[in-house]
C-alpha positions in Angstrom: 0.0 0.0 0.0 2.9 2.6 1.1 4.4 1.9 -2.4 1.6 2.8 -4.1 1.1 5.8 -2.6 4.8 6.5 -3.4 3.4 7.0 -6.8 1.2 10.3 -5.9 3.4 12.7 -5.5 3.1 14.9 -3.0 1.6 18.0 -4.1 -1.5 16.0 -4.8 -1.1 14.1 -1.3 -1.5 17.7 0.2 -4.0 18.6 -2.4 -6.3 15.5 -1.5 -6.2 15.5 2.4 -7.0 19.2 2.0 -10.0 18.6 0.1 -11.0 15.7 2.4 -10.5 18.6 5.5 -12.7 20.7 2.9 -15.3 17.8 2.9 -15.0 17.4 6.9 -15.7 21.5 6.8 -19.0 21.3 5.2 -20.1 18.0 7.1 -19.2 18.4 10.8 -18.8 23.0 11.1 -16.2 23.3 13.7 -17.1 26.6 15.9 -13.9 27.5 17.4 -14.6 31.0 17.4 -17.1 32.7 18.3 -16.5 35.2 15.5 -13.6 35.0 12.6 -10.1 36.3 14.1 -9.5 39.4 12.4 -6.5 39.4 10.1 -7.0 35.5 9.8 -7.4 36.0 5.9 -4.8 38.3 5.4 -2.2 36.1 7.2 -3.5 33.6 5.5 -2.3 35.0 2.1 1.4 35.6 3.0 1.9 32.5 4.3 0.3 31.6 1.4 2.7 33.4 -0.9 5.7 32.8 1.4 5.0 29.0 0.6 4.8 29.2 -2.8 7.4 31.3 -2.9 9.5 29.0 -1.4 8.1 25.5 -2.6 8.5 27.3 -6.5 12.6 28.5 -5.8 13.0 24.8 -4.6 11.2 23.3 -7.8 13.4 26.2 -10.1 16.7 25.1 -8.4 16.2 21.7 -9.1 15.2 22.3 -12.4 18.3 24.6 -13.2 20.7 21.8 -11.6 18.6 19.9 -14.2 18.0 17.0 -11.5 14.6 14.8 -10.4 12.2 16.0 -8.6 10.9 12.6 -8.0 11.0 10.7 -5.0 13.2 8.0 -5.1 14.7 8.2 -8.4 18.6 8.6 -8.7 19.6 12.5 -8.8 22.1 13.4 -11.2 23.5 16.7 -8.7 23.3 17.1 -5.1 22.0 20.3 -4.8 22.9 22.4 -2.0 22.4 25.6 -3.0 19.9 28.4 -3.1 17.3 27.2 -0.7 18.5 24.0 0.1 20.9 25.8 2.5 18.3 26.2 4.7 16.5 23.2 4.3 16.9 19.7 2.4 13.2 19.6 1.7 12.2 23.9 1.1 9.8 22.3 -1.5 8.4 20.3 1.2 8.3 23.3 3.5 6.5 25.8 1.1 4.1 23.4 0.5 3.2 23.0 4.0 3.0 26.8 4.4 1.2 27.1 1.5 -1.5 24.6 2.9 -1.9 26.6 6.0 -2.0 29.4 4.0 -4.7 28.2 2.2 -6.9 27.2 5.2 -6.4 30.7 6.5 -7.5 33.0 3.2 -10.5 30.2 3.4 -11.0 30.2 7.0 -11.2 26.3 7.0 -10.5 24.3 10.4 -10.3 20.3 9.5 -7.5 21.0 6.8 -5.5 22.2 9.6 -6.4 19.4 11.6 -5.7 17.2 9.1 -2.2 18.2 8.4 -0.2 16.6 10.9 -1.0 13.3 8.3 0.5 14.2 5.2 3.4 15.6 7.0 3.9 12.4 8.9 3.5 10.9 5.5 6.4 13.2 3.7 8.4 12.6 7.1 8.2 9.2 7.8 7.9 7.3 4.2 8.8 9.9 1.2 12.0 11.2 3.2 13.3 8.1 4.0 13.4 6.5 0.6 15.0 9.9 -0.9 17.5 10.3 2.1 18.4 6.5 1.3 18.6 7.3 -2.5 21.0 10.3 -1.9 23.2 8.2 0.2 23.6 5.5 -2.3 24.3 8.2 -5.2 26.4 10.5 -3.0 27.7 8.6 -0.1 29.9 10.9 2.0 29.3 14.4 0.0 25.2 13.6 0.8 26.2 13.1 4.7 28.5 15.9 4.9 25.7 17.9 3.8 23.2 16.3 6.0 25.0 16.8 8.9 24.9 21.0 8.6 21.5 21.2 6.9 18.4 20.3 8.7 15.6 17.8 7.1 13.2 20.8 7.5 14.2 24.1 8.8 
């Protein structure tokens, strides 16, 4: 089962628990405010932009060092430049801003809520296999690398 859903990448693995949060939202209302927090849209839209921001320089990088952006699959350059100095997943990172984004512009509840699985997804199964992959590929240059970036931020 877990390979199989190595197949969807994980845009759409965001895409789909959101829209299952989306379904939860018009099912089952949460009423955690008594009113809508003012701002809540606004900050919604720059984390919003901040995440695609960042997901998108990640993607562009990658597609400069003209590499995979596929879990799994052998890279042909260990990037470690532009944002992947901060971070050896930014895509992963700006998409998971840009999700919470998201639920604040549409002041939506169960996405949020729902979160914490994808990400446990991305962390536990897609991370894994591409750390492993990297290895392989890069042995020592991937660990030096490892050791001074963090997995997320």
């Amino acid at each position: 089962m877990l390979r199989r859903l190595m197949h969807v990448p994980v845009p759409w693995v965001l895409v789909l628990t959101y829209l299952v949060g989306v379904a939860l939202e018009l099912a089952w209302p949460p009423q955690l405010f008594p009113a809508t927090p003012s701002g809540l849209g606004v900050a919604g839209g720059v984390l919003f932009a901040t995440g695609a921001a960042i997901a998108g320089w990640g993607w562009l990088t990658f597609r400069r060092a003209r590499t995979t952006t596929v879990p799994g699959r052998a890279s042909s350059v260990l990037v470690t430049w532009g944002p992947y100095r901060f971070s050896r997943n930014p895509m992963y990172v700006g998409l998971t801003l840009a999700y919470l984004g998201e639920a604040g512009i549409l002041q939506q509840a169960w996405p949020v809520v729902l979160l914490p699985l994808p990400v446990a997804y991305v962390n536990g199964i897609v991370i894994p296999v591409e750390e492993a992959k990297l290895k392989e590929v890069f042995g020592d240059e991937y660990e030096r690398y490892r050791a001074r970036v963090r997995r997320w931020v």
